[in-house]
N, C-alpha and C positions, 0 to 999 in steps of 0.2 A: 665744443664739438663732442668731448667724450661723454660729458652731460646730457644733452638731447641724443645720444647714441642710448644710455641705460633708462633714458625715461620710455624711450619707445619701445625699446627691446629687454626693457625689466625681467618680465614676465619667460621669455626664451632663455635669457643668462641662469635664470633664477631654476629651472627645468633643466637646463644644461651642468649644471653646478651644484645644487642643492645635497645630490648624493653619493659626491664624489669619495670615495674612502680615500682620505690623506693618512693616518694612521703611520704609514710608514714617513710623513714627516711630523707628525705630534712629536714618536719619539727621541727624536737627536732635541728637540727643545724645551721638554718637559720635564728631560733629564734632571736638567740643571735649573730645577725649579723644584720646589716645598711644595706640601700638599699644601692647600686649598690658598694658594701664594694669588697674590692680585695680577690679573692677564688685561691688556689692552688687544682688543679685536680692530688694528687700524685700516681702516678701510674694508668693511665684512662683506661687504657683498651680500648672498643670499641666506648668513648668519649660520648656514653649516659650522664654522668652525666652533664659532661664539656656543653654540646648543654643545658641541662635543668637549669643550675644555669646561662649561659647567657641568656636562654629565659625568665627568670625571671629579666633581667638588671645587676646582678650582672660583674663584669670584672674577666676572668679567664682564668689562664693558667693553662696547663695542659703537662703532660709528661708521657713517657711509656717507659721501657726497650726493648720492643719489635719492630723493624721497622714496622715488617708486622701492628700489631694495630696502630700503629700511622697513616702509614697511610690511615688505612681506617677512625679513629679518625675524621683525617685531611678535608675526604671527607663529614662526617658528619656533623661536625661543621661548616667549611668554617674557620678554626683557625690555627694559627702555634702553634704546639705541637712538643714538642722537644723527641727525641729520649734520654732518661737519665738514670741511675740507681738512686737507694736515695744513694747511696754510695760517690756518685758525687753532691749532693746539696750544693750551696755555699751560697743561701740566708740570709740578716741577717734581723730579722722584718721587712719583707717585708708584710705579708699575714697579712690580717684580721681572715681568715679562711682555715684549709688546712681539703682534704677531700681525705681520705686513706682508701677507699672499698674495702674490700675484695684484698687487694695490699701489705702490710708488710706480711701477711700472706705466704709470697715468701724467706721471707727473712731468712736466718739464723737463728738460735735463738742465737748461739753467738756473731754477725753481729747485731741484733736489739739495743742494747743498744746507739749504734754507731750512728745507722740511725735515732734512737727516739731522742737523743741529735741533730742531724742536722735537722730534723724537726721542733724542739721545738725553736733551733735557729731562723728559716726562719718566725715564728709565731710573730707578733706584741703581746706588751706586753698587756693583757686581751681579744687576741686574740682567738677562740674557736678551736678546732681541734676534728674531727670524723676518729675513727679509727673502724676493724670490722676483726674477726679472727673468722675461725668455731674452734666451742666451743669440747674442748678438753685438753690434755698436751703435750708437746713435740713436738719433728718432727719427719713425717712420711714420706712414699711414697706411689702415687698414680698416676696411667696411667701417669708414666716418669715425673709426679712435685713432688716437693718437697715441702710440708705445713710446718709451725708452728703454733700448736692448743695451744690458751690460755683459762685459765678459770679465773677465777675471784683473786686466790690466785698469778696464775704465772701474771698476766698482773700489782696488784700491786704489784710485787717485783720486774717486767719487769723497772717498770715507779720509784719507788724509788732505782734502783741498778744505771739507768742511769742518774742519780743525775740530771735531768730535772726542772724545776721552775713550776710546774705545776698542776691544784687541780683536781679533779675529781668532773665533773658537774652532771653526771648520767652514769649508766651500765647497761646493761637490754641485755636477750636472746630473738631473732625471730628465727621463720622458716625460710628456703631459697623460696626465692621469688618466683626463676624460678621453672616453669611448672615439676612437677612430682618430685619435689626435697625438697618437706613440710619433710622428715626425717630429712635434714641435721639444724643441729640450728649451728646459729650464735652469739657471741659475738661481742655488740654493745658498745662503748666507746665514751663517749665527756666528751673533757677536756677541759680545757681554761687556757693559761697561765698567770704566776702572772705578775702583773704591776709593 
């Protein structure tokens, strides 16, 4: 469902998205990262972020379930962006940093345990990870996607059910960024894995 939702609507997300200033959340997760430290872009969507943490030196790849974003991704950045699900992650401590906006939020809610566990793998040990779900419970539907809204109770029972290694560095609610969409609030996540 969420698949033929970005292959036909690629093109509007990608316009909708592509120049959104995040900036105000680069930095709570950058922080706790080295200069040109290795970033996982999971799930990039229209590779905005993937282009802003290399325009800052950083080294990053980046992936999308979707071909159509990829490759406009592709066109953005000037980068190989792999066409992937997180279902399919094989990395092991590879990343210094993985950055998952507004992207698990696709995932199943019985599927997330699964994917937080291969994320959390692919994370170097005291490595930091940004994760970001609108703020809510359960899974819904909306214009043919499929969410899963966390709040603060289901996302730690999310993160200790998936027997994860991992602490919680900060949690905090924003508004949605994009233009005429200050209703929708977000739940923000950075963790760092134990050493």
């Amino acid at each position: 469902m969420n698949d033929d939702y970005y292959q036909q609507n690629a093109q509007r997300f990608y316009d909708d998205t592509v120049n959104v200033n995040m900036s105000v959340l680069y930095e709570p997760f950058l922080a706790h990262l080295k200069p040109g430290a290795q970033i996982l872009d999971a799930g990039c969507g229209s590779g905005r972020d993937t282009r802003a943490f290399s325009d800052l030196g950083f080294e990053v790849e980046a992936f999308d379930a979707s071909a159509e974003l990829v490759e406009r991704a592709r066109q953005l950045t000037s980068r190989q962006i792999e066409v992937m699900r997180f279902q399919e992650m094989t990395a092991v401590e590879k990343y210094d940093g993985i950055w998952c906006c507004a992207s698990l939020l696709h995932v199943p809610e019985t599927e997330l345990p699964e994917v937080m566990a291969l994320l959390a793998r692919a994370l170097k040990p005291g490595g930091v990870w940004y994760l970001s779900f609108k703020y809510g419970r359960g899974e819904r539907e909306k214009d043919g996607r499929v969410f899963t809204d966390m709040d603060e109770a289901a996302l730690q029972g999310l993160a200790a059910g998936s027997g994860i290694k991992v602490d919680l560095i900060d949690i905090w609610k924003t508004e949605d960024l994009r233009a005429g969409r200050d209703s929708e609030i977000w739940l923000n996540i950075l963790l760092a894995r134990r050493a």
